[in-house]
C-alpha positions as CSV (number, residue, x, y, z in Angstrom):
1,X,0.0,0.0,0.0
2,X,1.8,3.0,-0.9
3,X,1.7,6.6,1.2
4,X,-1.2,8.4,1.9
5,X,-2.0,11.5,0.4
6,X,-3.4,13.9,3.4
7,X,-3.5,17.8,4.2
8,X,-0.1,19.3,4.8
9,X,-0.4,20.8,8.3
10,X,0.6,17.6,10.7
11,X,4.0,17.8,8.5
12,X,5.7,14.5,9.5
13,X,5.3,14.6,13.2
14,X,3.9,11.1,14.2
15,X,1.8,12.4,16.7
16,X,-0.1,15.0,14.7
17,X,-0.1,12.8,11.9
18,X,-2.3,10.6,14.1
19,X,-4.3,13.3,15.1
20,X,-4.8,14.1,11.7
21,X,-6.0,10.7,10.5
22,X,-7.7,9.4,13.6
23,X,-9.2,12.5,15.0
24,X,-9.7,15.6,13.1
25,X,-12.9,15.8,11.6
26,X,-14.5,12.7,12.4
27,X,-18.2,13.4,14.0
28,X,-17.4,13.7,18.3
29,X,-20.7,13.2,20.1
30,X,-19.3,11.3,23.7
31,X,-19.8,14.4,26.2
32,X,-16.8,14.0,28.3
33,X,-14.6,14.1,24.9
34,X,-16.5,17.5,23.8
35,X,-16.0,18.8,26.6
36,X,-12.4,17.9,26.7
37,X,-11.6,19.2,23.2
38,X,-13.2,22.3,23.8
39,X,-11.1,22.8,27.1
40,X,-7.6,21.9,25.0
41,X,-8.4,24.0,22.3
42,X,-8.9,27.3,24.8
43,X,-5.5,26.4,26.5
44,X,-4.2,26.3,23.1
45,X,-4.9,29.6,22.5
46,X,-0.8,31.5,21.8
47,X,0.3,28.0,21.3
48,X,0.9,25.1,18.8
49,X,-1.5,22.6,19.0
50,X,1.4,19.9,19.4
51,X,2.5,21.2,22.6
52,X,-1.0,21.1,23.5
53,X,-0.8,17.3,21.7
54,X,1.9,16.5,24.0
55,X,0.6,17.4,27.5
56,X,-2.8,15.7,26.6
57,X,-2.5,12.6,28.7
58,X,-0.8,15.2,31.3
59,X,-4.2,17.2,31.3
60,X,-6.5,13.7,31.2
61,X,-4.4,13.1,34.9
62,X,-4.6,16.2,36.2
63,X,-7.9,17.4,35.7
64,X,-9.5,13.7,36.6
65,X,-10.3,12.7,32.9
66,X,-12.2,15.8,32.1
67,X,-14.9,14.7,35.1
68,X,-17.1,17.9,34.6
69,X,-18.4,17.4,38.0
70,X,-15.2,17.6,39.8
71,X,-13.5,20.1,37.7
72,X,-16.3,22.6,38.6
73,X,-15.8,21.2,42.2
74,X,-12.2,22.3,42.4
75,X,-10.8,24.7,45.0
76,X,-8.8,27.8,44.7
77,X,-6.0,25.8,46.6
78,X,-6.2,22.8,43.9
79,X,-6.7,26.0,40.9
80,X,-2.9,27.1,43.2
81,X,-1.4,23.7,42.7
82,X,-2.2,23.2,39.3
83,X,-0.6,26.0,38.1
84,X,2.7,24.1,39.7
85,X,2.1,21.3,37.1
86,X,4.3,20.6,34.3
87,X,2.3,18.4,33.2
88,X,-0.1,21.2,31.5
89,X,0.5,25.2,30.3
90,X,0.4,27.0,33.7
91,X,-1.4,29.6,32.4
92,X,-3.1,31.2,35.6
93,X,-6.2,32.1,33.1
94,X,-6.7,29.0,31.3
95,X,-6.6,27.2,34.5
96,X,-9.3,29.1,36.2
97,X,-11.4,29.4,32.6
98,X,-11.2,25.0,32.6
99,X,-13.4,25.6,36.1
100,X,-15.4,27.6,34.6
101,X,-16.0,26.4,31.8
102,X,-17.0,23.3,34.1
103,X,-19.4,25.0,36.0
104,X,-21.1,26.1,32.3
105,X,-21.0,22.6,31.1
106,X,-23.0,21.3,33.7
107,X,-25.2,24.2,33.5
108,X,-25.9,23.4,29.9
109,X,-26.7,19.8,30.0
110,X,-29.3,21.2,32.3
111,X,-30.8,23.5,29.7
112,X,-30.0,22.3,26.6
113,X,-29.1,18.4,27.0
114,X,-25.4,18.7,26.7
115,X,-22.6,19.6,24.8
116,X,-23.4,17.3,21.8
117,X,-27.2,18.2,21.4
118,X,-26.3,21.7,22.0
119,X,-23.6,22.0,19.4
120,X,-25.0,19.2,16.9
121,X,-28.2,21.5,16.2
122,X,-26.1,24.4,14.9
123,X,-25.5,22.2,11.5
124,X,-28.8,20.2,11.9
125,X,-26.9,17.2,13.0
126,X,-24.5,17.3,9.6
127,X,-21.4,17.8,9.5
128,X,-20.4,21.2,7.1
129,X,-17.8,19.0,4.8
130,X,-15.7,21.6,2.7
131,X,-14.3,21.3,0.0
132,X,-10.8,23.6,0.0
133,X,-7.8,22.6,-2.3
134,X,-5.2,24.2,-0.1
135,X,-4.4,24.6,3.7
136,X,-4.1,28.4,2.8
137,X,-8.0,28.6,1.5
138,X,-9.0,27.2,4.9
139,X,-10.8,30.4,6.7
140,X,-9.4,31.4,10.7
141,X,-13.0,32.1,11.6
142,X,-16.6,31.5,9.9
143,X,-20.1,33.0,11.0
144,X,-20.8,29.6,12.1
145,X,-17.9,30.7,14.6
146,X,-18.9,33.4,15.5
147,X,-22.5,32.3,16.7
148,X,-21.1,29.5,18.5
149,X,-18.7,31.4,20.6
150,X,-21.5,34.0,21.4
151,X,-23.7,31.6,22.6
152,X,-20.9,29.5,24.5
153,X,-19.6,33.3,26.3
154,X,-23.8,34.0,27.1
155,X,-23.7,30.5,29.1
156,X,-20.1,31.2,30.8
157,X,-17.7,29.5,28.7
158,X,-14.3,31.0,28.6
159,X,-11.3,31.0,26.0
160,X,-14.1,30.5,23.0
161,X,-13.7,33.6,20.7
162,X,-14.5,32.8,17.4
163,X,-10.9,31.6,16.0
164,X,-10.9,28.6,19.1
165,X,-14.4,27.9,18.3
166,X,-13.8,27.4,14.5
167,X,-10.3,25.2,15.3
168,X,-13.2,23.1,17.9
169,X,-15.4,23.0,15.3
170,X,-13.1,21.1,12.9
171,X,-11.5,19.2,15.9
172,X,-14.8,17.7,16.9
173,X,-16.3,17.0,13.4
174,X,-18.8,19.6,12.9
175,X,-17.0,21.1,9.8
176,X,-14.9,18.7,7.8
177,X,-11.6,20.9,6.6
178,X,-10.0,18.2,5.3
179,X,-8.2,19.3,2.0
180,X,-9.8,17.7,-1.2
181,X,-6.7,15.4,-2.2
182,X,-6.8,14.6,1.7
183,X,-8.1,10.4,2.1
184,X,-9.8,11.7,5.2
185,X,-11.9,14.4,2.8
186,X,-15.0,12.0,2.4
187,X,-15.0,12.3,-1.2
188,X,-11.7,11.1,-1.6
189,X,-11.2,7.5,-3.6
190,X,-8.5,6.4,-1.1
191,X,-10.4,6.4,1.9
């Protein structure tokens, strides 16, 4: 079987490579994972998403598996010890917004059934699968972006402006940005 043909951004770094192929773009609807994406991709926010990659498992250990329940639980003195862990970006911000953003989870299963229901009806339940020829056409932001984030900030979501919403939106399968030569595009012949 001979190389894949796939978009050009994981490079040759085995780990985004994987992330590329097994992750990026598929449809995401377990709750804990959502809510786990969407907190990476906010503490991603200056950084490359490979350092972010890399510390993964360290966040899955420190923050108890993305547990909602006990994330929003946390005290100020286990917020003050986290941001002594090297296991994740000690940003004092991002660590107080993953709390928060625990608290709003919760709040939304409440209102609107969870994460999944409550981003799944913004496209109908269909992924947007686009159909760009080049890593450069790719947009930073779309509309679709920028309702979701306003709707995510109006429940108490933190570190979702538009540009971390749209990279969520692709991470979790709600837009399919996988380049047309790309065997993960679902028109390609190679899947």
């Amino acid at each position: 079987m001979g190389a894949r043909t796939r978009c050009d951004w994981p490079g040759d770094d085995p780990l985004m490579v994987a992330y590329h192929d097994d992750e990026w773009g598929q449809p995401l609807h377990d709750e804990r994972r959502l809510f786990e994406m969407l907190c990476l991709e906010g503490a991603q926010a200056g950084l490359s998403w490979s350092s972010i990659l890399r510390r993964r498992d360290g966040y899955r250990a420190a923050y108890d598996a993305f547990d909602a329940e006990r994330m929003a639980s946390c005290s100020d003195e286990r917020l003050s010890q986290l941001l002594q862990d090297p296991r994740i970006i000690r940003n004092r911000a991002k660590v107080k917004a993953f709390r928060e953003n625990a608290v709003a989870v919760l709040r939304l299963r409440q209102e609107a059934g969870g994460l999944d229901a409550f981003l799944w009806s913004f496209v109908q339940g269909a992924p947007i699968v686009n159909r760009f020829r080049s890593t450069a056409d790719i947009p930073s932001q779309t509309p679709l972006a920028v309702t979701v984030s306003g709707e995510l900030r109006q429940r108490g979501f933190r570190f979702v402006g538009p540009v971390i919403v749209y990279a969520y939106l692709q991470s979790v399968g709600l837009v399919n940005d996988h380049l047309l030569g790309c065997f993960r595009h679902p028109g390609s012949a190679t899947r």
